[in-house]
C-alpha positions as CSV (number, residue, x, y, z in Angstrom):
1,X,-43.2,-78.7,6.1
2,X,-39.7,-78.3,4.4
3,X,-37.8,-75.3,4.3
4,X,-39.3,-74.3,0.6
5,X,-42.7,-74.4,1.7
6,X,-42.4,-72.4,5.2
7,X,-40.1,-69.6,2.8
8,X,-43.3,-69.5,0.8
9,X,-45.7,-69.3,3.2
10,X,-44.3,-66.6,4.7
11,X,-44.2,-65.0,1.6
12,X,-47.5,-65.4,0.8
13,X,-48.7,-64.2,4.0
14,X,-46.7,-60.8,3.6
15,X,-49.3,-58.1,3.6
16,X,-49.3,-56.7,-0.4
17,X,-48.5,-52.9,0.1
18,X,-49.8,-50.8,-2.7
19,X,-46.9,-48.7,-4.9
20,X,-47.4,-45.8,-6.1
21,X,-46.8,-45.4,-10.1
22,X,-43.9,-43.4,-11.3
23,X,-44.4,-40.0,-12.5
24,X,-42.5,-40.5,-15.5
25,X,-43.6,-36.7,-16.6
26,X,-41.8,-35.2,-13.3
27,X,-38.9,-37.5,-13.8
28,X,-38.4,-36.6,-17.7
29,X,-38.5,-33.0,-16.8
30,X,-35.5,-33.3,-14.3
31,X,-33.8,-35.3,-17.0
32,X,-33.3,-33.5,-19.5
33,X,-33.8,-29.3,-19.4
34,X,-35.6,-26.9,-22.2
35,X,-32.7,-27.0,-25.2
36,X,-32.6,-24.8,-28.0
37,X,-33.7,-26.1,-31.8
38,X,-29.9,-25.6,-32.7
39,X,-28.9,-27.3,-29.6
40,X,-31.3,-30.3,-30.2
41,X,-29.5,-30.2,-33.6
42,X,-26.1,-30.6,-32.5
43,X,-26.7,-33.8,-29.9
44,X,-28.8,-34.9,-32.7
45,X,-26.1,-35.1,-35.3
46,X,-23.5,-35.7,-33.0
47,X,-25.1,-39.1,-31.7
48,X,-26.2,-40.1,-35.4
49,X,-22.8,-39.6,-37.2
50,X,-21.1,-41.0,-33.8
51,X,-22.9,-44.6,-35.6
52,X,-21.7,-44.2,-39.4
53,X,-24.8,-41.8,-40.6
54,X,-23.9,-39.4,-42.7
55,X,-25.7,-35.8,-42.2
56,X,-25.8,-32.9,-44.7
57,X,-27.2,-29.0,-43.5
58,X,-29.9,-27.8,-46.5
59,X,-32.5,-25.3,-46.7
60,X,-36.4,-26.1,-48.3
61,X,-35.0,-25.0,-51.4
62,X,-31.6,-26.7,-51.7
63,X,-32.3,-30.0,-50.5
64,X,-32.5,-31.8,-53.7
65,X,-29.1,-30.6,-55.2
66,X,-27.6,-32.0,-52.1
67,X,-29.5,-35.0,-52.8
68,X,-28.2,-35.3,-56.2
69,X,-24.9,-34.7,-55.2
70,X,-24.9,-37.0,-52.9
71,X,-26.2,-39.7,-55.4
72,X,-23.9,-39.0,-58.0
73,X,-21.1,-39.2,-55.5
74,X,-22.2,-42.9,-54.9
75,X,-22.5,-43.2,-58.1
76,X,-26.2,-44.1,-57.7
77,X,-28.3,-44.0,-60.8
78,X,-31.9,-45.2,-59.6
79,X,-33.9,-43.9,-56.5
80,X,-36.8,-45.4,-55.2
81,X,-39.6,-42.6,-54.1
82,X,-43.1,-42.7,-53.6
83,X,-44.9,-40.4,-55.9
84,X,-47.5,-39.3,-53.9
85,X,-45.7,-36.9,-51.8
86,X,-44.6,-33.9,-52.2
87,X,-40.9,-34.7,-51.8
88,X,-41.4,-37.9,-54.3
89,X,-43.0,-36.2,-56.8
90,X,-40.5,-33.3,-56.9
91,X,-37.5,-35.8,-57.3
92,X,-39.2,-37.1,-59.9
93,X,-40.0,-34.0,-61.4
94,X,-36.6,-32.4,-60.9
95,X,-33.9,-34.8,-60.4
96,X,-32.2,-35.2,-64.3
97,X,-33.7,-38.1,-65.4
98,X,-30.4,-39.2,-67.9
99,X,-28.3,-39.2,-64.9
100,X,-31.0,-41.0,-62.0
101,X,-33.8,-42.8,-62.5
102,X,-36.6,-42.2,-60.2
103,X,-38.7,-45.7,-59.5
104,X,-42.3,-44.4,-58.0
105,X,-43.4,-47.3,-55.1
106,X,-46.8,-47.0,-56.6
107,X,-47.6,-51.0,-56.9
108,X,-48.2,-54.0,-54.7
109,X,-44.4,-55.3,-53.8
110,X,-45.6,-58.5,-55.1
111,X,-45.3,-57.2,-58.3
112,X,-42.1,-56.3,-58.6
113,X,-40.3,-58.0,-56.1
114,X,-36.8,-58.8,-57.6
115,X,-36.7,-55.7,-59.2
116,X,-36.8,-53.9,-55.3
117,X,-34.5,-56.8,-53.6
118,X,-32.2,-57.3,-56.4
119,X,-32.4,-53.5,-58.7
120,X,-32.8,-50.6,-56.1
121,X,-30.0,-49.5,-54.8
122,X,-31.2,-46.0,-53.2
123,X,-34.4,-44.8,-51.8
124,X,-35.8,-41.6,-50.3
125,X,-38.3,-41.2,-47.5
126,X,-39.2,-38.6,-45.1
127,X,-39.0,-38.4,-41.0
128,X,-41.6,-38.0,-39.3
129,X,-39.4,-36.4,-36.4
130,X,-36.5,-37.0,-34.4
131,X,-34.6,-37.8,-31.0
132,X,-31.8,-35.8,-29.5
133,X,-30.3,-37.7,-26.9
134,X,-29.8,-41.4,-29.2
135,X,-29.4,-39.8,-32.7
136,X,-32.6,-41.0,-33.5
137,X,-34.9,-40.8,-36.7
138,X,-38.5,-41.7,-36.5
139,X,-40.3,-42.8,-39.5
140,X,-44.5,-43.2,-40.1
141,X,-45.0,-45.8,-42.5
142,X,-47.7,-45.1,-44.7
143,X,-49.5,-46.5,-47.6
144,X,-47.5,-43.5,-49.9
145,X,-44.1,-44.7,-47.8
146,X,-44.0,-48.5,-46.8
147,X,-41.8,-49.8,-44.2
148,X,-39.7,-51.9,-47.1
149,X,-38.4,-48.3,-48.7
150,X,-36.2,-48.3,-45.7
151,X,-35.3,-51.9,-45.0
152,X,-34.3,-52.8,-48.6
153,X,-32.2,-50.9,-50.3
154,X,-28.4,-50.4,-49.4
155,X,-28.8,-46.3,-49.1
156,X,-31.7,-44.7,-47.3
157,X,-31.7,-41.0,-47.6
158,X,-33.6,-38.8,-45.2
159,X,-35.4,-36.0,-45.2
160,X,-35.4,-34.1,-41.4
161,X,-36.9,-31.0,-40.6
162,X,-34.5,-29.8,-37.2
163,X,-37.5,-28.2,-36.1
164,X,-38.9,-31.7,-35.1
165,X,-35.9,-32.8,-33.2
166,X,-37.4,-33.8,-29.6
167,X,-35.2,-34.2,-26.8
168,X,-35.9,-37.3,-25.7
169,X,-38.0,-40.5,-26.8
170,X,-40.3,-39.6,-24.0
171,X,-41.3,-36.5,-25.4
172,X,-41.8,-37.5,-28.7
173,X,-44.4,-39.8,-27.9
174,X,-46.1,-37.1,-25.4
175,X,-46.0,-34.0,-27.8
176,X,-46.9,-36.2,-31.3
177,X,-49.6,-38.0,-29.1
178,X,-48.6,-41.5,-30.0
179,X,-50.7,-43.1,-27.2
180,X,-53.7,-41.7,-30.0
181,X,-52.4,-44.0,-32.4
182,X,-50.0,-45.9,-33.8
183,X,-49.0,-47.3,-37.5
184,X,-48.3,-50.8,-38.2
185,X,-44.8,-50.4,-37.6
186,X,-43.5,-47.3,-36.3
187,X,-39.9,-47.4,-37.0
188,X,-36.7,-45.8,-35.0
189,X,-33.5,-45.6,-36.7
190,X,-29.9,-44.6,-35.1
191,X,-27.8,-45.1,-38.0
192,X,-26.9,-47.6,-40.8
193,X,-27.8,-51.1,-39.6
194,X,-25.6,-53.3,-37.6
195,X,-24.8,-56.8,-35.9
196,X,-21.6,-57.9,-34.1
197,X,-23.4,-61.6,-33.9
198,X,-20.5,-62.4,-35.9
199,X,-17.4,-63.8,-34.5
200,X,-18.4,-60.2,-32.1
201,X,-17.0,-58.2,-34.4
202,X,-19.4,-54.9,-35.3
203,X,-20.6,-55.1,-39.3
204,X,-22.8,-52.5,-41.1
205,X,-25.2,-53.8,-43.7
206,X,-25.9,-57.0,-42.6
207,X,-29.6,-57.0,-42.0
208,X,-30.8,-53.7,-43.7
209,X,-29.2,-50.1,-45.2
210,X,-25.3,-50.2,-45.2
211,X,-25.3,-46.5,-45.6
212,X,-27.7,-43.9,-44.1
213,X,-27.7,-40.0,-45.3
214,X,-29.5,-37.4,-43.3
215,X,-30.4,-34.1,-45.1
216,X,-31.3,-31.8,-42.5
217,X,-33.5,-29.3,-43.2
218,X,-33.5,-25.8,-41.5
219,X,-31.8,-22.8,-40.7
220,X,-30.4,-24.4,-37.2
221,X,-28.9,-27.5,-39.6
């Protein structure tokens, strides 16, 4: 027998202990202690511009002359929204339509392709929540918001309520109950996207949104 097979043996004949599972609930709670909505706020934004996003503090009734500020600063003249929400269809309705274009996402990509690839140069979706400790927005894809409104176009803007800021990845998935269900793609987002598989030097825009805006909503923003 050589010395590989004896090593195995021996290893094979080890008796098999039984572990006992983490209690990731006990560890979480030592991790991180009860914060404050304005707290969650501040590591929030601090961790989110920290990577090149750009966060603005509104209220439910200013948000969208922030938005069109921040548009017409760009100099952004066409936003892509999806009509069937409530945020959509009030862009649409009260954005000033000779200065930006709202595009509804209200037909199969297939049809109109090029025009979202090559023509779209803004878009604006909604959070579903958020994470504290990375500076991290979570979106729900939906049939009303598709994944591709905030892959494709060069600016994603974001609507955040601070009252949905979790502390930590862990407890968003506990408190939202994600083990109940889960879309398609469920999708995190830390800031504008990134690579430094380029001669290691850190890019923004390569693969996605070059700039992503924030506009939090709540009296903690």
């Amino acid at each position: 027998m050589s010395a590989r097979d004896r090593i195995l043996a021996k290893l094979n004949a080890a008796p098999v202990l039984p572990k006992a599972a983490p209690h990731i609930a006990a560890w979480y709670a030592t991790h991180r202690g009860t914060e404050s909505t304005a707290e969650k706020v501040t590591r929030f934004r601090n961790c989110i511009e920290f990577a090149h996003a750009e966060v603005y503090a509104v209220s439910r009734v200013s948000w969208l002359q922030k938005l069109w500020e921040v548009l017409s600063a760009k100099q952004v003249s066409k936003l892509l929204v999806a009509p069937g929400t409530y945020h959509g269809a009030r862009a649409i309705a009260e954005l000033p339509s000779d200065e930006i274009k709202c595009k509804g996402y209200d037909s199969r990509i297939e049809d109109w392709k090029e025009e979202m690839f090559h023509d779209i140069p803004a878009s604006l979706t909604i959070a579903r929540s958020a994470i504290a400790e990375t500076g991290t927005l979570v979106l729900w894809p939906d049939a009303h918001e598709p994944r591709l409104m905030s892959l494709v176009p060069p600016v994603h803007i974001v609507l955040l309520n601070a009252s949905t800021i979790h502390n930590t990845f862990y407890e968003a998935m506990t408190a939202e109950g994600w083990a109940d269900g889960l879309p398609t793609n469920a999708l995190l987002i830390s800031g504008p996207s990134k690579t430094a598989d380029i001669q290691v030097t850190l890019a923004y825009g390569a693969h996605g949104p070059k700039e992503l805006v924030v506009l939090l909503i709540g009296d903690e923003a």
